[in-house]
C-alpha positions in Angstrom: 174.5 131.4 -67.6 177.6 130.9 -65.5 179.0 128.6 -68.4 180.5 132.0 -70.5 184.0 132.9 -68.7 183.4 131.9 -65.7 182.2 128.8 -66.1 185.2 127.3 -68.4 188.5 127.0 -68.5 190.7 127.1 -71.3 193.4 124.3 -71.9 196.3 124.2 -74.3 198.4 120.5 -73.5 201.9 119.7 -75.4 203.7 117.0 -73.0 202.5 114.9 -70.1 198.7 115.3 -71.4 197.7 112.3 -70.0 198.4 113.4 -66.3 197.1 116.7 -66.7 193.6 115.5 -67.8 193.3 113.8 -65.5 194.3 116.4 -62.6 191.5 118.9 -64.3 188.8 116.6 -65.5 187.3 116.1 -61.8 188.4 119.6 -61.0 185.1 121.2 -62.2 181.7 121.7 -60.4 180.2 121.4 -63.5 183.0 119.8 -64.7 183.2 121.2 -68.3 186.1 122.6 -69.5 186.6 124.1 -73.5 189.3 122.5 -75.6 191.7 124.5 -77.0 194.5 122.6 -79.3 194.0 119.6 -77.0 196.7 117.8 -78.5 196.2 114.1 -77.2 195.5 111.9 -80.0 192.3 111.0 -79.0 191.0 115.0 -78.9 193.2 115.4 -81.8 191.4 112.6 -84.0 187.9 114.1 -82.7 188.9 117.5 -82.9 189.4 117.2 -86.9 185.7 115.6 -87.5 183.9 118.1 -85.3 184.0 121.4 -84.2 184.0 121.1 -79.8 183.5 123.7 -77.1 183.4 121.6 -74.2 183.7 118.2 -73.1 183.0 115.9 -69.6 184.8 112.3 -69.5 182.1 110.4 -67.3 181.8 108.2 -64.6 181.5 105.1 -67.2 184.3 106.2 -69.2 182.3 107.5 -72.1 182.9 111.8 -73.5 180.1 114.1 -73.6 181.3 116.6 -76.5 179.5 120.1 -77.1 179.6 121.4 -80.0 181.2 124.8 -80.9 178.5 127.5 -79.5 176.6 129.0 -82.6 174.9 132.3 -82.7 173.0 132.0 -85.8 171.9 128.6 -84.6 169.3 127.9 -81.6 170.1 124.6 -81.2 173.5 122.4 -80.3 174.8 118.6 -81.0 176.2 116.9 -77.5 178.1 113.9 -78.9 179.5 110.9 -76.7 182.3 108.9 -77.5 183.8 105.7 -75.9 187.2 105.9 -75.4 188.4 104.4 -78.2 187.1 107.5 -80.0 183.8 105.8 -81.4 180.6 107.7 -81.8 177.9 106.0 -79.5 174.8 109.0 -79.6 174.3 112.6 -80.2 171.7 114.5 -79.3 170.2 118.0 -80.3 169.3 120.7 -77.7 168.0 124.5 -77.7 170.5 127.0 -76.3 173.7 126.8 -74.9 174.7 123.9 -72.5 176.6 123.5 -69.3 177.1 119.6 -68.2 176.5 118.5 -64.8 176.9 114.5 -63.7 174.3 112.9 -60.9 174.8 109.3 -59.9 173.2 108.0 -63.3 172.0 110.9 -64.9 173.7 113.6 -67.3 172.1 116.6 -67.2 172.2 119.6 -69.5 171.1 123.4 -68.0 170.9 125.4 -71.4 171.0 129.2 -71.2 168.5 130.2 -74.1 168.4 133.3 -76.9 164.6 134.1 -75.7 165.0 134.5 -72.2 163.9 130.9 -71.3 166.4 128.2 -70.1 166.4 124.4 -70.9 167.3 121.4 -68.4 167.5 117.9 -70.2 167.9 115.3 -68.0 169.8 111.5 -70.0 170.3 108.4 -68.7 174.0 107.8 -68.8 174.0 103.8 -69.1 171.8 103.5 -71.5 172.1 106.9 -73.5 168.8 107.5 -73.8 167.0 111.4 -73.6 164.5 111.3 -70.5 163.1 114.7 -70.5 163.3 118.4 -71.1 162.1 121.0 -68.5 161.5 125.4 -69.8 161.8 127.5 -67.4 161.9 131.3 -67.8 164.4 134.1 -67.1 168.4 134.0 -67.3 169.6 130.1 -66.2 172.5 130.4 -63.7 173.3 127.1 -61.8 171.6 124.1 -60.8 171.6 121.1 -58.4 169.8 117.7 -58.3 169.0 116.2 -54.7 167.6 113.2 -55.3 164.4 112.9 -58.1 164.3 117.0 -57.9 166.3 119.7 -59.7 166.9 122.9 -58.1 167.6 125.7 -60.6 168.2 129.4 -60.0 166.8 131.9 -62.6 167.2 136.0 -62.7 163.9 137.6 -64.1 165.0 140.4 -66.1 161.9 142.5 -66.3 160.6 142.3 -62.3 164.7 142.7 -61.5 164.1 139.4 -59.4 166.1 136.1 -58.5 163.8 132.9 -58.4 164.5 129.1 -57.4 162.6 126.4 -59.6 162.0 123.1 -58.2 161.4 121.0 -60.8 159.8 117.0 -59.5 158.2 114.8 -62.2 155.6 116.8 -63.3 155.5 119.6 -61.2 157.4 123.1 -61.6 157.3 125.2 -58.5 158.5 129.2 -58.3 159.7 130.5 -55.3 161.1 134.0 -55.0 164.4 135.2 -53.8 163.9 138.5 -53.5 164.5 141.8 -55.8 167.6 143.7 -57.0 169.3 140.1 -56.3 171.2 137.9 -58.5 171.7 134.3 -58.4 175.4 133.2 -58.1 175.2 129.8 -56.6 173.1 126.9 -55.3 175.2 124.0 -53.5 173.5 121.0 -51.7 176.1 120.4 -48.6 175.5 119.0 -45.3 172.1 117.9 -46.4 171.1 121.4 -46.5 170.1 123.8 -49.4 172.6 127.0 -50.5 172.0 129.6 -52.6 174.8 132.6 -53.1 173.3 136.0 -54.0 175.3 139.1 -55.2 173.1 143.3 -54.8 172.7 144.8 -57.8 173.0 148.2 -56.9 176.0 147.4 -54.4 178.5 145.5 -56.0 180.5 144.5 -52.9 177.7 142.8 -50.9 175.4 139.5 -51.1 174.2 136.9 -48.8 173.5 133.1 -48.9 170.3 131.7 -47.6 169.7 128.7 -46.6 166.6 127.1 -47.9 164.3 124.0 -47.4 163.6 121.7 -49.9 160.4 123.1 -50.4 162.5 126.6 -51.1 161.2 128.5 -48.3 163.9 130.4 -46.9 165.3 128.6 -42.7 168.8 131.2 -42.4 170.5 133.9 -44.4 174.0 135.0 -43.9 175.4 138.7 -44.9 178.6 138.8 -46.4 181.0 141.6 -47.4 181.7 140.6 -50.8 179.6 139.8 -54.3 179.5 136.4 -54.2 180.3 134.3 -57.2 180.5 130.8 -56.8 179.9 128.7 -54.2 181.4 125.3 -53.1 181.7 123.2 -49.5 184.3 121.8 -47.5 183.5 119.5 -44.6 181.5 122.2 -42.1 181.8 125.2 -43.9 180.6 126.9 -47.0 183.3 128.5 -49.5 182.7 131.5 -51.4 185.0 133.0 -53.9 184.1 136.8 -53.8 184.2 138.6 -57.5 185.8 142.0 -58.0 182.7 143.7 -60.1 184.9 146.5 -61.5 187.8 144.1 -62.8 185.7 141.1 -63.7 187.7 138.3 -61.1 187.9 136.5 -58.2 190.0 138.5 -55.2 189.0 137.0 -51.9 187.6 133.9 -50.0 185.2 133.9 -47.3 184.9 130.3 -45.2 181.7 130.6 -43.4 181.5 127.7 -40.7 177.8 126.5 -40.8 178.0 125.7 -36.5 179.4 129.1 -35.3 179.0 131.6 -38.1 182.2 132.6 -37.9 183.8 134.2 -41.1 187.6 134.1 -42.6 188.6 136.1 -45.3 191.6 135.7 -47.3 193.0 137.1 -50.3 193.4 135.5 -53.7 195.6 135.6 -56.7 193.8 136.6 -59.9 191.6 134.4 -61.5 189.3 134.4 -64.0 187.7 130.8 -62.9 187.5 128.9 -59.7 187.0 124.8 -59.3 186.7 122.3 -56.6 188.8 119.2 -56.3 189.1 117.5 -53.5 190.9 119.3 -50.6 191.9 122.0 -53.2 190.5 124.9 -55.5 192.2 125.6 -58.0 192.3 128.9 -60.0 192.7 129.8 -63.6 194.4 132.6 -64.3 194.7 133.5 -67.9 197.5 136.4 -68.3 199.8 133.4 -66.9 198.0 130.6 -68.4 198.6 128.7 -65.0 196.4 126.7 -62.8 196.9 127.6 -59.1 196.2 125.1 -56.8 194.4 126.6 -52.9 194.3 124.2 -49.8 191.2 123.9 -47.9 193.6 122.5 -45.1 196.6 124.9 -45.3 194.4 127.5 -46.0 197.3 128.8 -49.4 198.6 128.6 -52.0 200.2 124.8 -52.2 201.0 124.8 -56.4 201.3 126.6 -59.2 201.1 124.7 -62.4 202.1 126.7 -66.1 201.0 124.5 -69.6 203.9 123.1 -71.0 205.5 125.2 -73.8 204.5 128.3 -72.4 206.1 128.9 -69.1 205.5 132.3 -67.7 208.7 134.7 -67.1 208.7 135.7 -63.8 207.2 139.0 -64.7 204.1 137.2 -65.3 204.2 135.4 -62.4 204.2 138.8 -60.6 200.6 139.0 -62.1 199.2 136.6 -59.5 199.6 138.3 -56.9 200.8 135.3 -54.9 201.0 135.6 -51.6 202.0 132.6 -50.0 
């Protein structure tokens, strides 16, 4: 599932935590991040009782906590905390879980050992489980519009990319196509998104634009492997992935009323968020976060952890190019 490097980010605070948590916390699409020596007294009391991978601060105030992922375990503890550091719930679920926040919901998309995937769906006010969804294949990415989940799936053995819709008690299929894999699925403009990256050519994909029932309306060809997908007022943003070197090298802003396509160049990165008017990229040889402008359209901040400021031959890692 997207939630291995690509889908976290790893933090190390000394000074000023306060500030910075709350710059990053609403930065993510699925907005968990992976503690790392988090060294606020609040993660530093709940570090020492449990052992965390991830973490989302709510709406409501409260902490969703994963626990440290497990190999030799199939299942994992999500533990919430108010903010005084008190242990309101846990809960127990199979796999490895990503976090993703709807209106009053908390949902978890679990990638599996046995080549199923797991959505649990909690009410966040109350803190109570509501219910748990299988589905089969390798879980990539999700998105709730309304009452109805929208998950995309990659099916090993038939080399296929799939889209369930998951309503109550129905589970519908619909197929994406072969020698495909899902990247992305974004609900923007009222309109259903899914990225796709070729197998067999590792600089091409497409996004397709589906119905709610899944049936395909428009697809899109672009030049690079997508792999993640986000939206900013009338266009759809795709950061494109460099398949040989394992990062993200170049944007392509697709506006949805002309087609027309921009491409720019990016600094390395080994994870891309949204927030706000901005991405922001992680890149991890400089341990910096580097913040993009939808509006400027570069690079408008760089922003090194505390007690590890990067020379400036680091900085020539980036590959800024302002």
């Amino acid at each position: 599932m997207e939630n291995q490097s690509g889908h976290s980010l790893k933090l190390n605070f000394a000074n000023d935590q306060g500030q910075a948590i709350d710059d990053i916390k609403s930065s993510f699409q699925s907005q968990s991040v992976v503690l790392n020596e988090l060294l606020h007294p609040f993660f530093r009391s709940m570090y020492s009782q449990f052992d965390f991978e991830q973490f989302l601060i709510d709406r409501d105030g409260n902490y969703w906590f994963i626990e440290k992922n497990n190999m030799y375990k199939q299942t994992t503890q999500i533990y919430i905390f108010n903010h005084k550091g008190d242990l309101l719930k846990n809960f127990a679920v199979k796999g490895k879980p990503t976090l993703y926040e709807k209106e009053y919901l908390m949902i978890a998309a679990c990638e599996g050992t046995d080549d199923k995937g797991h959505i649990y769906s909690f009410c966040k006010h109350h803190l109570n489980f509501i219910e748990e969804w299988t589905i089969d294949g390798f879980l990539w990415d999700m998105e709730c519009i309304g009452e109805t989940f929208y998950v995309t799936s990659y099916f090993v053995e038939s080399n296929e990319a799939v889209l369930y819709i998951l309503n109550n008690d129905k589970k519908t299929v619909v197929s994406l196509g072969h020698d495909m894999f899902p990247t992305g699925i974004l609900c923007h403009k009222n309109k259903l998104f899914i990225a796709l990256s070729y197998l067999r050519d590792g600089n091409k994909g497409k996004v397709i634009q589906c119905g709610l029932d899944g049936q395909v309306v428009k697809e899109i060809a672009v030049e690079i492997a997508p792999r993640k997908l986000f939206g900013y007022k009338n266009e759809l943003v795709i950061c494109g992935l460099d398949m040989a070197k394992g990062y993200s090298d170049r944007l392509v802003y697709i506006n949805l009323e002309t087609g027309k396509q921009t491409t720019f160049q990016l600094p390395q990165a080994m994870d891309v968020r949204a927030q706000d008017k901005h991405l922001l990229f992680y890149n991890g040889q400089t341990e910096s976060i580097i913040y993009w402008s939808h509006e400027k359209r570069k690079i408008m901040r760089v922003v090194r952890w505390p007690g590890r400021q990067s020379s400036e031959n680091k900085l020539e890692a980036l590959g800024l190019n302002h």
